[in-house]
Every structure is written in C-alpha cells, then in structure tokens.
Biotite code that builds the C-alpha atoms (Angstrom):
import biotite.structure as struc

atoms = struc.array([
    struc.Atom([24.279, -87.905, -44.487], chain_id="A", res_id=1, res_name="UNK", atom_name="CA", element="C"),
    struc.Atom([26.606, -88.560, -41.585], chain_id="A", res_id=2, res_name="UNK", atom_name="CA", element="C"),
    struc.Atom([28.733, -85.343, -40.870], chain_id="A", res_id=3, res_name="UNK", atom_name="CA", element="C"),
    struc.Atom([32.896, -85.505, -41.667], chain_id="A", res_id=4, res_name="UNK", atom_name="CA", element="C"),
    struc.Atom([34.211, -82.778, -39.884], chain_id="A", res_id=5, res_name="UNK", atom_name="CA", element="C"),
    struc.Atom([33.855, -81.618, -36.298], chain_id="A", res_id=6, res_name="UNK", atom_name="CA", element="C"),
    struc.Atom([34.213, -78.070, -35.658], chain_id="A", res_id=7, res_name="UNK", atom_name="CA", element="C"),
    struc.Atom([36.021, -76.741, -32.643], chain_id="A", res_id=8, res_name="UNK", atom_name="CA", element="C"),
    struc.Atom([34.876, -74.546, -30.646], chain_id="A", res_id=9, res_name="UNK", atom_name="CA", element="C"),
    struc.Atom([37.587, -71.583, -31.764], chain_id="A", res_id=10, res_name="UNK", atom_name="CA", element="C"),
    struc.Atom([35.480, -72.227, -35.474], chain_id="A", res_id=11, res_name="UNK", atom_name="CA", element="C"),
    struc.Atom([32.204, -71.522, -33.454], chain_id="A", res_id=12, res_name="UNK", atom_name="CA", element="C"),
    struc.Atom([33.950, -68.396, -31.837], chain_id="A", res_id=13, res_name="UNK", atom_name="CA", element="C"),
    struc.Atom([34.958, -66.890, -35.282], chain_id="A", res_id=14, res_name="UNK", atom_name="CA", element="C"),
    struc.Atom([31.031, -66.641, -36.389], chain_id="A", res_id=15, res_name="UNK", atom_name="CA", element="C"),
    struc.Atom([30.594, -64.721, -33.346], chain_id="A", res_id=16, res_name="UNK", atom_name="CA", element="C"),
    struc.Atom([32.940, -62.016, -34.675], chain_id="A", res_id=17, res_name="UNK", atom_name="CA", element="C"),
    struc.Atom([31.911, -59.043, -36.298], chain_id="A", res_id=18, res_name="UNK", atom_name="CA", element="C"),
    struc.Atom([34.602, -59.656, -39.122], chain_id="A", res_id=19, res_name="UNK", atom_name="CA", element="C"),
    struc.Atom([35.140, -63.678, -39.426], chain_id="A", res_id=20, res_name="UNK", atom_name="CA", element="C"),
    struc.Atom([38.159, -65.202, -41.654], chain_id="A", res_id=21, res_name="UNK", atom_name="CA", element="C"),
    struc.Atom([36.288, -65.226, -44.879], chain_id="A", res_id=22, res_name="UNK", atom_name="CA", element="C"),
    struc.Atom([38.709, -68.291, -45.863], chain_id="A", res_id=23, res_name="UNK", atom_name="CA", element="C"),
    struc.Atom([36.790, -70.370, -42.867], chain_id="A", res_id=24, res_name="UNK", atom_name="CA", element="C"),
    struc.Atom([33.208, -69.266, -43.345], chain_id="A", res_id=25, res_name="UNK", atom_name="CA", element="C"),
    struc.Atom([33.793, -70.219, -47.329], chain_id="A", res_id=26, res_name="UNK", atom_name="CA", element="C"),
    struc.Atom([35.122, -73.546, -46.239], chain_id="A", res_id=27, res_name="UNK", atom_name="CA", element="C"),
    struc.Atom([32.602, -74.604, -43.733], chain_id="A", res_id=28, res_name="UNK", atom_name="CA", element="C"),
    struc.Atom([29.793, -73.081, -46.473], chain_id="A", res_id=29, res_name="UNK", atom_name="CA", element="C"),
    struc.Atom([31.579, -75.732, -49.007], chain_id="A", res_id=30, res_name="UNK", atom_name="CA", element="C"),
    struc.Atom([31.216, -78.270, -46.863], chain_id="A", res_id=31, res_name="UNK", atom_name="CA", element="C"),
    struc.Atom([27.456, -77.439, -45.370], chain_id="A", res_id=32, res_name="UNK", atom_name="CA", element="C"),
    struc.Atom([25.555, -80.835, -44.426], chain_id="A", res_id=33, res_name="UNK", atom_name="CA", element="C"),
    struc.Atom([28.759, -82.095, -43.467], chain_id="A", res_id=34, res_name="UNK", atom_name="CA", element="C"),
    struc.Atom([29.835, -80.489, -40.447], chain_id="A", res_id=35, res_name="UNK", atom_name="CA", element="C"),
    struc.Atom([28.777, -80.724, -36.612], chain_id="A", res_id=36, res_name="UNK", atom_name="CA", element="C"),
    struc.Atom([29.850, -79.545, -33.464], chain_id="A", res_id=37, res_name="UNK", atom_name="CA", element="C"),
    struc.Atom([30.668, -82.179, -30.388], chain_id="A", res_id=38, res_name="UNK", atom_name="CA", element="C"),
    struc.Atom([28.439, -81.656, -26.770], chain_id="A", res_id=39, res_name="UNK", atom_name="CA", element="C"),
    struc.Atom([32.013, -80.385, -25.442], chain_id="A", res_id=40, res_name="UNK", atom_name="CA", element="C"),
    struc.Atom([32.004, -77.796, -27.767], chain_id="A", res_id=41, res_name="UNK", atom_name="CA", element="C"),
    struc.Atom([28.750, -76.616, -26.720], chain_id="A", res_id=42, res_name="UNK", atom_name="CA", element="C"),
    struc.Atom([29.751, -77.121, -23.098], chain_id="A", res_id=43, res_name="UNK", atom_name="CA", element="C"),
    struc.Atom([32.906, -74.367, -23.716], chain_id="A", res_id=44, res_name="UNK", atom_name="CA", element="C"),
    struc.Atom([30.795, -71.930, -26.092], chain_id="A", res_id=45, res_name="UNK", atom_name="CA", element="C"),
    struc.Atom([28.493, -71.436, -23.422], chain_id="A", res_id=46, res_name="UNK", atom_name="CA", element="C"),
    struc.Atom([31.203, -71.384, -20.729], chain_id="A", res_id=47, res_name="UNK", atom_name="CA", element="C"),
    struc.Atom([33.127, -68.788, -22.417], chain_id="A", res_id=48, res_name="UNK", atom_name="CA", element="C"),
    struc.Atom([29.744, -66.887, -22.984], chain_id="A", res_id=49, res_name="UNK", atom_name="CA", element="C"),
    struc.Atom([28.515, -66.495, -19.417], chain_id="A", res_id=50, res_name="UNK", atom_name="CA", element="C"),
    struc.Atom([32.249, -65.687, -18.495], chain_id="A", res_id=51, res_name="UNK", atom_name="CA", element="C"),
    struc.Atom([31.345, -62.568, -20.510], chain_id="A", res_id=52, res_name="UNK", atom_name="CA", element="C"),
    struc.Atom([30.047, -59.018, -18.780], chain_id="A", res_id=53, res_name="UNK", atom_name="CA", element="C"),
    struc.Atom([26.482, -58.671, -19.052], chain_id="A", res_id=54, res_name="UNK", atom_name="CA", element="C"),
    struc.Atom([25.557, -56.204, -21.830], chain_id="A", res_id=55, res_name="UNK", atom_name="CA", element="C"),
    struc.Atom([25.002, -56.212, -25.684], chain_id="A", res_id=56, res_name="UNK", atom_name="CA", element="C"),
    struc.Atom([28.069, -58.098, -27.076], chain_id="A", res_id=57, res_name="UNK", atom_name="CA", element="C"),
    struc.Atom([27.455, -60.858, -24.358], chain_id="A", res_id=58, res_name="UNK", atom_name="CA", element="C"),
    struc.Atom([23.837, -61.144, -25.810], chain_id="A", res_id=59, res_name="UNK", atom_name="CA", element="C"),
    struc.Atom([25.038, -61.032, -29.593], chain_id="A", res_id=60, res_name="UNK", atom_name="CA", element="C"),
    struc.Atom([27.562, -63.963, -29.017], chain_id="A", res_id=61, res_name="UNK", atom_name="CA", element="C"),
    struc.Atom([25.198, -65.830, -26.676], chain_id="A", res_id=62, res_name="UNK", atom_name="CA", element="C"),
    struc.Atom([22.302, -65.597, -29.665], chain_id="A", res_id=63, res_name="UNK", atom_name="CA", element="C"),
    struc.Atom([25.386, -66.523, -32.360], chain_id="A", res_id=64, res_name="UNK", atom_name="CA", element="C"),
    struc.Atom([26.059, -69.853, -30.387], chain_id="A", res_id=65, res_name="UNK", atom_name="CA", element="C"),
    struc.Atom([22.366, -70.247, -30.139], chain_id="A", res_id=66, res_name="UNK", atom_name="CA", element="C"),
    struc.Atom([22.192, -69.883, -34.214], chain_id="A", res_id=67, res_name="UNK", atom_name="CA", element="C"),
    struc.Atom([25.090, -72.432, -34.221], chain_id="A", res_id=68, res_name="UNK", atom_name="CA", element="C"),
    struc.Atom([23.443, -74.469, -31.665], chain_id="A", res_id=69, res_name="UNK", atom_name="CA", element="C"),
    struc.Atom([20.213, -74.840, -34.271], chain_id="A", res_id=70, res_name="UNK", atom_name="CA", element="C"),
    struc.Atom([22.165, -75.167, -37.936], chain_id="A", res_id=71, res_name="UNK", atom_name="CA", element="C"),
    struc.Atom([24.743, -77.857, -36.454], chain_id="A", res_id=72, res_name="UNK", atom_name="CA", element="C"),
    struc.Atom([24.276, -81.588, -35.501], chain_id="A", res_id=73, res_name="UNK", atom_name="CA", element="C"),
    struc.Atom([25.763, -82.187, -31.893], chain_id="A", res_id=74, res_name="UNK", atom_name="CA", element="C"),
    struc.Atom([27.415, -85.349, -31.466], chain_id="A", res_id=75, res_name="UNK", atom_name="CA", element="C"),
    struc.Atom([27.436, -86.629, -28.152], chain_id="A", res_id=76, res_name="UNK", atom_name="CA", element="C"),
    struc.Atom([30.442, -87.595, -25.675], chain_id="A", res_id=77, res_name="UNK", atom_name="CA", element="C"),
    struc.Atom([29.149, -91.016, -25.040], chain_id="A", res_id=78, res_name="UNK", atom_name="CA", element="C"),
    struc.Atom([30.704, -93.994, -23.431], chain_id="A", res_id=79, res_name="UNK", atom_name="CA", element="C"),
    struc.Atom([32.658, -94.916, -26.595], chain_id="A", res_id=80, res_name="UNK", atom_name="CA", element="C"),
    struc.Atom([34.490, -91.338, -26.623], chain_id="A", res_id=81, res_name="UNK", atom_name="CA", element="C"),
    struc.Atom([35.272, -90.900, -22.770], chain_id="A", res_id=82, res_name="UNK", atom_name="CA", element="C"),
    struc.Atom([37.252, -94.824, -23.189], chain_id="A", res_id=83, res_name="UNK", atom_name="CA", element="C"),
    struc.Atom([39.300, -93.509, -25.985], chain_id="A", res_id=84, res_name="UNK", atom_name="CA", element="C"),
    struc.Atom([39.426, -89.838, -24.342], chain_id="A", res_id=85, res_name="UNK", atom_name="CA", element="C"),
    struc.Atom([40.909, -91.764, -21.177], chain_id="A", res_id=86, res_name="UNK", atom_name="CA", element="C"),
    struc.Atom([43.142, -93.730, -23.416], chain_id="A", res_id=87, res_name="UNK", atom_name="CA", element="C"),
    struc.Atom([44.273, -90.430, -24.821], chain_id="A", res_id=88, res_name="UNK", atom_name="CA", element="C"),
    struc.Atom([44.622, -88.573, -22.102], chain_id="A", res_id=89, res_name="UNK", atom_name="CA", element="C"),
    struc.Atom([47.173, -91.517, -20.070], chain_id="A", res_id=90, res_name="UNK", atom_name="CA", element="C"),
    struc.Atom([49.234, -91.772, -23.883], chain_id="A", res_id=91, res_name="UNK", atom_name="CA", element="C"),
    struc.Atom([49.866, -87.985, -24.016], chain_id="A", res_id=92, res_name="UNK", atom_name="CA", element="C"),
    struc.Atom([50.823, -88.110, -20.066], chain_id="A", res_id=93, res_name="UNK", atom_name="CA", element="C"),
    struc.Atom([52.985, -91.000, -20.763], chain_id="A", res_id=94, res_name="UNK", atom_name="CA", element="C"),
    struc.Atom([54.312, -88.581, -23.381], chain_id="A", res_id=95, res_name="UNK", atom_name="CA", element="C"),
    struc.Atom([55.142, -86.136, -20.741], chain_id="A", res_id=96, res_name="UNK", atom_name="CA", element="C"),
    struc.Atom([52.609, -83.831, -22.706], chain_id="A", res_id=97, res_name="UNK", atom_name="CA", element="C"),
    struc.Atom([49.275, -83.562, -20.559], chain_id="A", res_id=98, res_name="UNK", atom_name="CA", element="C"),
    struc.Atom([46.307, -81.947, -22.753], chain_id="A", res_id=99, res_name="UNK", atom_name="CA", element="C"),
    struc.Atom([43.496, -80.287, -21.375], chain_id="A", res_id=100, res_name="UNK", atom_name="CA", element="C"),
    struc.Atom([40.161, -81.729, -20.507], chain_id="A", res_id=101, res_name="UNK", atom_name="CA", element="C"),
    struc.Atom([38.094, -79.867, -23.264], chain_id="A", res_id=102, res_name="UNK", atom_name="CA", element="C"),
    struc.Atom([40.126, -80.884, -25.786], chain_id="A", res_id=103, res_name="UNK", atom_name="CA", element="C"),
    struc.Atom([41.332, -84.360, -25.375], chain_id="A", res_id=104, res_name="UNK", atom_name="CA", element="C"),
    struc.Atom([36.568, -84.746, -25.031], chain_id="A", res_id=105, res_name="UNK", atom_name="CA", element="C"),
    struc.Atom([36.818, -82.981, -28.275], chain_id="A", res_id=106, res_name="UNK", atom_name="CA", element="C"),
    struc.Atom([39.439, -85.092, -30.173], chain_id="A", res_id=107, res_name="UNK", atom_name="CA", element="C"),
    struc.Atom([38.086, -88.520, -28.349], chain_id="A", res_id=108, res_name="UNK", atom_name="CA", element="C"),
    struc.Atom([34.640, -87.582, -30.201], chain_id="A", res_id=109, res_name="UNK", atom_name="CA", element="C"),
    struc.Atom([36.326, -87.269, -33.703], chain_id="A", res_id=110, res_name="UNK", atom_name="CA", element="C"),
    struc.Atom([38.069, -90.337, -33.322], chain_id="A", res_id=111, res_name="UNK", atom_name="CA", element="C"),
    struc.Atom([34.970, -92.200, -31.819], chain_id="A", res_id=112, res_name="UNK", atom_name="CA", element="C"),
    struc.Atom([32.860, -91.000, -35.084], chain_id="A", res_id=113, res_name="UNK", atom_name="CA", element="C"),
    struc.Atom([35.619, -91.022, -37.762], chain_id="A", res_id=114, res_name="UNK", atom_name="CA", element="C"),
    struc.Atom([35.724, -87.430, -37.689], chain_id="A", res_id=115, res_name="UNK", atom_name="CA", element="C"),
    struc.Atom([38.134, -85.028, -38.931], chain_id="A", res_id=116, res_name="UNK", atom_name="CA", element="C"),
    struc.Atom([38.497, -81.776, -36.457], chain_id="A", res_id=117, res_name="UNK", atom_name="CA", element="C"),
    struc.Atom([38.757, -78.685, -37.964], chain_id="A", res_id=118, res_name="UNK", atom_name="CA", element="C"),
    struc.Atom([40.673, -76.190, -35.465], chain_id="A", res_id=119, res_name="UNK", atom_name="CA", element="C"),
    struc.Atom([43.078, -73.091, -35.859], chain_id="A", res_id=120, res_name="UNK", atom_name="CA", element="C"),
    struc.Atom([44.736, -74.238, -32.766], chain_id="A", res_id=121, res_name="UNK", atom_name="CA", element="C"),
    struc.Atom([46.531, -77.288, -34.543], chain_id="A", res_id=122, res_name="UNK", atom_name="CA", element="C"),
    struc.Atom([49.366, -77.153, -31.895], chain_id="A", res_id=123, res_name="UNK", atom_name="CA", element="C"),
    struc.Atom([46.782, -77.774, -29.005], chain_id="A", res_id=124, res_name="UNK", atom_name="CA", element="C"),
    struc.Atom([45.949, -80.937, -30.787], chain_id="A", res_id=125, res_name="UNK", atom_name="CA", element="C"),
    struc.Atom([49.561, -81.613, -31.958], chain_id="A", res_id=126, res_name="UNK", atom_name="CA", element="C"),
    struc.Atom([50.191, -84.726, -28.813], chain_id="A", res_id=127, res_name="UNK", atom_name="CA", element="C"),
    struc.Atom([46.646, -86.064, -29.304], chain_id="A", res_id=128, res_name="UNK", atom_name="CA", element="C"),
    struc.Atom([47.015, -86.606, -33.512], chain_id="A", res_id=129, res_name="UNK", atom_name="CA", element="C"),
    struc.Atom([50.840, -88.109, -32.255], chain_id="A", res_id=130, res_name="UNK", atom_name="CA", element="C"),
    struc.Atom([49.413, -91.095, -30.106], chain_id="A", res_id=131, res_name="UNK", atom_name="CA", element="C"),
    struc.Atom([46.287, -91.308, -32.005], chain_id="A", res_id=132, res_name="UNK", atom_name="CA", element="C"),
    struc.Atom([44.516, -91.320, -35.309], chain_id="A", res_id=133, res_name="UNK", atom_name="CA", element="C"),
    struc.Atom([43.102, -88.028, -34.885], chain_id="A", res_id=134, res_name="UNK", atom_name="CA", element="C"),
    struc.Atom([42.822, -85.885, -37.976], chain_id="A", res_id=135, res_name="UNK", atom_name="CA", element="C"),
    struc.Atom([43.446, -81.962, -38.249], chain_id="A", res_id=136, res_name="UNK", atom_name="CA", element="C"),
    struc.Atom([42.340, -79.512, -40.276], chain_id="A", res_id=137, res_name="UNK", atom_name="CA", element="C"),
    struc.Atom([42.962, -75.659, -39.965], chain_id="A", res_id=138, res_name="UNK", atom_name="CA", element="C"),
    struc.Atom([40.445, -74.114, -42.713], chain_id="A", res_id=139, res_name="UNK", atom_name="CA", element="C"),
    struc.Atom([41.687, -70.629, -41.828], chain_id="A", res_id=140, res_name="UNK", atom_name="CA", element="C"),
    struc.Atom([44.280, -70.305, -44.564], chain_id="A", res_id=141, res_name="UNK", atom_name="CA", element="C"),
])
C-alpha cells in the first residue's frame, strides 16, 4: 500500500526522546503501513546527529534514526519534487516569505506523491500550504 503521510523530521526527533508525546507515537502506531519519511528528512536526521558531541546520547539517537531508517519507506527527492520545490520556493519569495531549503525539499515531496506532512512546526510550513496544495497535519495534540 502506497504511504499517506510523510513524517517530518521533528516526528523522527520525538522517537529519539527518552519521553515522546504519547499523542504522536499513538497516531503514527494508528496509522502504521501508511507512513514514510522523505530522503530530506534523512539528510537532516543525520545532520543534526553528527552535529551532536560524541558520547552515549549521540550513539542512542544515531541508532534511533537508524531504527527509523529500517521501519519507514523513504521517498525520494526526484526530478518531479525539486520542479515543484523550485516553483515553491520563487511563490513564497514572491510572497516576501522565503522558506528554508530543508523544508520547502520536504513539502515539494508531499505534494509530488500526494502526501499529507505531518509536522509540529505547522507555522514553518504555513507560506508553502498558502501558494500550494500542501497538506498539514500536527499529530501532537
């Protein structure tokens, strides 16, 4: 079955924590077989990891992504998502609202696929959903 929602990378950050919002990891459990994660997401999981001091938590969250890495389809950012990402990208300038590079890849591959994004940070994505048909979800509450 082809996945619905797209998890962003903030959703891949809260299984890393010792004590995740219960409300998300119920939701995404609900919806298991239906979720992936985008190659961008990966790309800024692994960033934010090796950004981390060596030691054990670095190790803990690097293994988490890993686990996440394994139970998650990743959808690629392909030709057909950097043309709409572009698109996106010159609507929200035009909009006097420039978004960052992660997340106007991220949103581009939701739209691309017909995904929905799940995300707590709904206000990052606020100018991309306005000049697009990007859907949001924020499963935290």
């Amino acid at each position: 079955m082809k996945p619905i929602y797209l998890l962003d990378t903030n959703v891949i950050s809260e299984f890393c924590k010792p004590r995740p919002n219960q409300k998300l990891i119920k939701k995404v459990k609900e919806h298991e077989g239906h979720c992936a994660i985008c190659s961008t997401v990966w790309q800024e999981s692994v960033f934010g990891c090796k950004r981390m001091p060596e030691g054990r938590k670095k190790d803990a969250v690097f293994a988490s992504i890993q686990d996440v890495k394994k139970s998650y389809e990743t959808i690629p950012y392909d030709d057909f998502a950097a043309q709409i990402c572009g698109e996106l990208q010159a609507l929200c300038q035009e909009e006097g609202h420039p978004c960052p590079n992660f997340d106007s890849q991220i949103a581009a591959t939701a739209i691309a696929n017909g995904m929905i994004l799940i995300t707590h940070n709904t206000s990052d994505f606020a100018t991309l959903s306005s000049v697009s048909s990007l859907k949001v979800e924020d499963w935290w509450g």
